[in-house]
N, C-alpha and C positions, 0 to 999 in steps of 0.2 A: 631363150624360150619364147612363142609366139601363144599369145592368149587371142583370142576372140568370142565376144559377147555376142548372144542372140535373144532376144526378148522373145517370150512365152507368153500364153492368156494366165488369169488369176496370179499375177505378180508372181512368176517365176522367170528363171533367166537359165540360160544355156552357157558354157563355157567350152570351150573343144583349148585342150590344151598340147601344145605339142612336144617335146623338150629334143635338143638335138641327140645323136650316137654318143657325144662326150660327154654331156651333161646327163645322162642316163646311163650311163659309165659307172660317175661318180654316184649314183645312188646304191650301184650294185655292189660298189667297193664298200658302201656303210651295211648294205645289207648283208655281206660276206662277215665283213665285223662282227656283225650282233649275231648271226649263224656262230660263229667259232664256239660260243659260250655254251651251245648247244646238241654241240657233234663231237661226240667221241673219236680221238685219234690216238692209236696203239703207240704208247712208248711217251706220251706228254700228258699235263697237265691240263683240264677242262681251263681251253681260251689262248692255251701255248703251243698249239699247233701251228705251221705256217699255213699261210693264206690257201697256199697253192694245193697243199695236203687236204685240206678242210672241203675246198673247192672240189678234190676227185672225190669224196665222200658222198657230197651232196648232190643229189637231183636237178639238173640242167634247168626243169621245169621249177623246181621248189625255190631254185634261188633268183630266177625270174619274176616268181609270182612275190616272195618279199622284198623285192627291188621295188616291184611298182608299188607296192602297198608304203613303202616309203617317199618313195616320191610323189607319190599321191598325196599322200596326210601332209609332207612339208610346203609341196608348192601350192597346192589348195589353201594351206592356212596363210601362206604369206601375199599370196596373191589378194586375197579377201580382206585381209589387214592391209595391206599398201594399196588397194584401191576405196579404203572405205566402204563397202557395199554393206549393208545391213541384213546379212542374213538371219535366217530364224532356222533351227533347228538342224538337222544335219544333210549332207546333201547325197542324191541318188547318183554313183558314178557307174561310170561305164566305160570299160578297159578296152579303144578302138584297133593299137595298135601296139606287139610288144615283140621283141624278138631280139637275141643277143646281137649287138653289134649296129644297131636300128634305131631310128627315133622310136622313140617313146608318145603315143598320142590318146588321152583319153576326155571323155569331157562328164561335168558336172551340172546337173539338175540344180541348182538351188531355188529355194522359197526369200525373196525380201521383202521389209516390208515396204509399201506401195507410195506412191508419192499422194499424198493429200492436196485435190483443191478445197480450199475453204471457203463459205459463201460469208456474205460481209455479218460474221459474227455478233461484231458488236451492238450491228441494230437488230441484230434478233434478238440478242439480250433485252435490248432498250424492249421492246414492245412487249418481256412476257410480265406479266402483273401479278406483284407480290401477294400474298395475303394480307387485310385488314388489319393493321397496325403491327404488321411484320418490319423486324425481329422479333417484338416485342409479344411474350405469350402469355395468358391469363391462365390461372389454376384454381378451381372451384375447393367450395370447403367438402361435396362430396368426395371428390379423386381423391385427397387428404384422406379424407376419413374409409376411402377404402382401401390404401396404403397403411393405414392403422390398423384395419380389420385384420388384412393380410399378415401384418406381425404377429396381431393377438391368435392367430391360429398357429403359428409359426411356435408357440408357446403356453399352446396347449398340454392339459395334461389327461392323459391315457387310463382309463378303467377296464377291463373286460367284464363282460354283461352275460349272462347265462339268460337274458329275454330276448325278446323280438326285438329287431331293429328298427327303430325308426328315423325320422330325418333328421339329420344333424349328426348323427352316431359315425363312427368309423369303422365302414367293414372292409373286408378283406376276402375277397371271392374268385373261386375260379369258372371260368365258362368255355364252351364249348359249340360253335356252329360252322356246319360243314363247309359253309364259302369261305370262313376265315380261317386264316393259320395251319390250312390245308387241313382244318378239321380238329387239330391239336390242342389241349388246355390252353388258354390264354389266364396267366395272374394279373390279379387287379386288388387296387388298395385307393380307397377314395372314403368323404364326405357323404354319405347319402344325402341325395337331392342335390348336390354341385357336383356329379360326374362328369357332368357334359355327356352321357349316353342317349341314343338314341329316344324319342320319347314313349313313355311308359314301362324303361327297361326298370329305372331306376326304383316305380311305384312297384315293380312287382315283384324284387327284392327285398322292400319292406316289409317285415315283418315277418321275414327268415330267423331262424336263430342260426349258430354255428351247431354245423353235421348238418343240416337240412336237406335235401337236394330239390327242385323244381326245373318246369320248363318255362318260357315266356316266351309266349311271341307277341312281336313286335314289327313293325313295316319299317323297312330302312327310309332315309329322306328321299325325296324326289330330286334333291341334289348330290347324293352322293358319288362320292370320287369314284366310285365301282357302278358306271353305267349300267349292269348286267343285274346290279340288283335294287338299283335304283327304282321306289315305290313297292318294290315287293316287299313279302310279307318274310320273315326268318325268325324261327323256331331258335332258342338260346338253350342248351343246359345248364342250368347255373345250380354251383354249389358254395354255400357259405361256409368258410374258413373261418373267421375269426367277426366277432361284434364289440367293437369298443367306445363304452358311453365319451364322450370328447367335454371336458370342462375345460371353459375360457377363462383366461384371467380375467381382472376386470383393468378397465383400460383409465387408469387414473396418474397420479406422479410418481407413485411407487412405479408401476406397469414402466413411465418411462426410465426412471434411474438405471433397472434392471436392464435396460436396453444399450446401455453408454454411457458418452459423456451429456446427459441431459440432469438438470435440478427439476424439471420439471415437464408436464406435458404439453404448456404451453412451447416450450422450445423444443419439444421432437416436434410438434408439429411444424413450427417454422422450417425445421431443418429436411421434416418431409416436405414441403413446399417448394424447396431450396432444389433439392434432389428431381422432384417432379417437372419445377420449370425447366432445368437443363436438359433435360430428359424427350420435355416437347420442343426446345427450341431446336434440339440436335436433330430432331424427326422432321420437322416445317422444314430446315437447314438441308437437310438432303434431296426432301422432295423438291422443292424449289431449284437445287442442282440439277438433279435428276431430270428435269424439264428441260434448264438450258441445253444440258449435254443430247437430251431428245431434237429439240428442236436446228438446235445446229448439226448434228448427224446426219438429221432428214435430207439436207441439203448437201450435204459435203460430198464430193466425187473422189471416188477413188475405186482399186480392183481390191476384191476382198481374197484375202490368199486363203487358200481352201485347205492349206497346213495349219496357218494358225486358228481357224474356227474349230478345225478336228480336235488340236491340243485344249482349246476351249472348254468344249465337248464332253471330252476326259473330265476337266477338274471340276465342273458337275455332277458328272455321273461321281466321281469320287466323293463328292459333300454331301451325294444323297446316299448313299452306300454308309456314311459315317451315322450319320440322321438315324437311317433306320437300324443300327446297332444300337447305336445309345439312345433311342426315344421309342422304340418297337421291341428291342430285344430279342430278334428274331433274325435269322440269316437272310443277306441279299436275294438267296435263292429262294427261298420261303416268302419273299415278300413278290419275288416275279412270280412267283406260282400264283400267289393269292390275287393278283389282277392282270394275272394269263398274260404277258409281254415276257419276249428276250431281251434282255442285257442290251441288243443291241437295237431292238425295237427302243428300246426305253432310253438311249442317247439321241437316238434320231429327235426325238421330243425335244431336245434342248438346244436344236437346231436354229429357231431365229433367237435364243436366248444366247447364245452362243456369239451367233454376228453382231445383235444387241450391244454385247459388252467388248468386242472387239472397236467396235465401229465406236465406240464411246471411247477406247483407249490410244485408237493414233488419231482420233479428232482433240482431242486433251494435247496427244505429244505433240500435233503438229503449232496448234494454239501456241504450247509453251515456246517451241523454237521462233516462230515468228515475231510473240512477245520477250522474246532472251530471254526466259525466265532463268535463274540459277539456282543452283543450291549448296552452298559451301561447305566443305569437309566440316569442319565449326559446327555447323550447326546439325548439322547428323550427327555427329559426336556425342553432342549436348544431348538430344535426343533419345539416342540409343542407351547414353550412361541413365537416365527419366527412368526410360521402360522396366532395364534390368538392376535398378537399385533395390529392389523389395524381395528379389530372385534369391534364391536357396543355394549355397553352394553345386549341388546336385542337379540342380535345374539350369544352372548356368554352365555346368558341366554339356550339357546336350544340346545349345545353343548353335547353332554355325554363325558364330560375331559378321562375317562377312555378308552373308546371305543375311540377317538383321538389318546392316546398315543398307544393303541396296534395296529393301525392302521399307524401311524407314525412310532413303533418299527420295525415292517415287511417291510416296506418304505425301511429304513435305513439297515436293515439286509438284504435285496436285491440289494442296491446300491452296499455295501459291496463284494457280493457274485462278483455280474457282472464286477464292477471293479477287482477282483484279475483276476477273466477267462481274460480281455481284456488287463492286463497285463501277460501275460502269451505267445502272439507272440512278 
């Protein structure tokens, strides 16, 4: 069999493969095989027909076309395994040459990924400058105490109220305006005066009882994510469903007991302290990555394959499709209607976000390669057993172990990477 490679723009390659009359012989013999199972022959058993019976059954063309489709799929895969080529996704082929008795010639598209040059890393590292007494992160006594706050709502207790509502109460409302939700009820359950709504929607709720109905207008922000109605003025129907006066606990040792393993509320507090610093060190800890992997990106050459930014692309649009199910409660489609884009309008968006995290992920792999970074079966192991200890029979049921571990290796082989860069100033 004679292969030859052609280089393509955006890291793709050409392959034109050719295989001789013999050796395309013997694929038609395996494709007559796997036909036999298929072809009814008077007087035998499905698969005990002879070759040569099976053979005047089938279509000249039919057993042509599953010859190539076998020797395709085998020499393709082994060709790509025994040269090492790092392909992504699956490849475009194209059947140049087939006829019984004939070489066999066809060639394959594929997408690899690109060779990385790197610029000198380590002194871009050296020069970007930490935050002021980074690692090390301070946590005030308010963020505490609005971590506190936070629970004591969290354990609240609920009254229904036959008066007006005012702030602090819990109502529960439905509204109604024609730019949103294509016009349809939107449910709501909040805090009056912490909705976070637009301002003055919240003031003129106030003082609704349940059954009420009104309207309210109100001027959207001047930064609203809906340009079109961005500073305009919109009319709301609102109707009150329910008004529930909200009583607090009071926030003292009992408040904490009830909470855990605390004797007291000097030690939730520490333990919120405990929670909050990790909480900001993990945040500083990324953006601080997040820079390096910027600033070495910026410089690092290579062809950006126009497959893997598309697959990208996808797993965006897929996180935001999930988003707006469980945080809008409203259909993907409902949500393009309400700021007038297609599906497909609305992936183009994610377009340099896309090469963003591409261009962050072979500047990382090629880092790890030139650093030898490893990652030993061992310690994926260890890791993967971490994750899934606390896992429910049933949830460990739905697991794919393998797709876990190569997902944990990458984890762990990126920890790696970023630690050596951030020991490096």
């Amino acid at each position: 069999m004679k292969a030859e490679q052609k280089k393509l723009p955006k890291s793709q390659i050409e392959i034109t493969f050719e295989l001789t009359a013999e050796e395309f012989a013997e694929h038609s013999e395996h494709a007559l095989e796997h036909l036999k199972h298929h072809v009814k022959v008077d007087g035998f058993r499905e698969g005990k027909a002879p070759a040569k019976m099976v053979e005047d059954k089938i279509k000249p063309e039919a057993l042509l076309m599953e010859a190539g489709d076998h020797a395709v799929q085998h020499v393709y895969t082994d060709y790509i395994r025994e040269s090492k080529l790092e392909a992504v996704g699956q490849p475009e082929v194209s059947i140049v040459k087939i006829a019984k008795g004939n070489p066999f010639v066809f060639k394959a598209v594929i997408t690899v990924l690109p060779e990385v040059e790197l610029p000198d890393y380590k002194e871009i590292v050296k020069k970007i400058k930490r935050p002021e007494g980074y690692p090390d992160i301070s946590v005030t006594e308010e963020e505490v105490q609005d971590s506190i706050n936070y629970l004591q709502k969290t354990r609240a207790k609920f009254t229904l109220k036959n008066d007006a509502a005012d702030k602090k109460d819990f109502v529960e409302i439905k509204y109604q305006n024609k730019d949103i939700n294509e016009g349809k009820d939107v449910d709501d359950k909040f805090i009056l005066g912490e909705g976070g709504f637009m301002q003055g929607f919240e003031d003129g709720v106030a003082g609704m009882k349940a059954g009420d109905e009104k309207e309210i207008a109100v001027k959207f922000p001047d930064n609203s994510p809906r340009k079109d109605l961005a500073g305009k003025e919109g009319i709301f129907k609102v109707k009150m469903v329910s008004v529930q006066k909200m009583e607090l606990p009071e926030i003292n040792d009992e408040f904490a007991k009830e909470l855990g393993a605390f004797d007291t509320l000097l030690a939730l507090k520490e333990n919120m302290k405990e929670g909050i610093t990790m909480e900001k060190k993990e945040a500083e800890k990324q953006k601080v990555r997040s820079e390096i992997l910027d600033k070495v990106s910026e410089s690092a050459k290579f062809e950006t394959p126009e497959a893997m930014v598309e697959y990208e692309k996808e797993n965006l649009l897929a996180d935001l499709k999930n988003r707006i199910n469980q945080n809008l409660k409203i259909s993907f489609e409902q949500y393009l209607a309400s700021i007038k884009k297609t599906e497909e309008e609305m992936k183009e968006t994610y377009q340099k976000e896309a090469e963003k995290r591409l261009r962050g992920f072979l500047v990382l792999r090629e880092i790890g390669k030139q650093e030898k970074v490893e990652v030993s079966d061992k310690e994926v192991q260890e890791e993967v057993e971490k994750s899934i200890k606390n896992y429910s029979k049933d949830q460990l049921a739905q697991i794919d172990i393998n797709q876990l571990k190569e997902y944990t290796k990458g984890v762990i082989h990126n920890e790696k990477i970023f630690q050596l860069l951030e020991n490096l100033s």
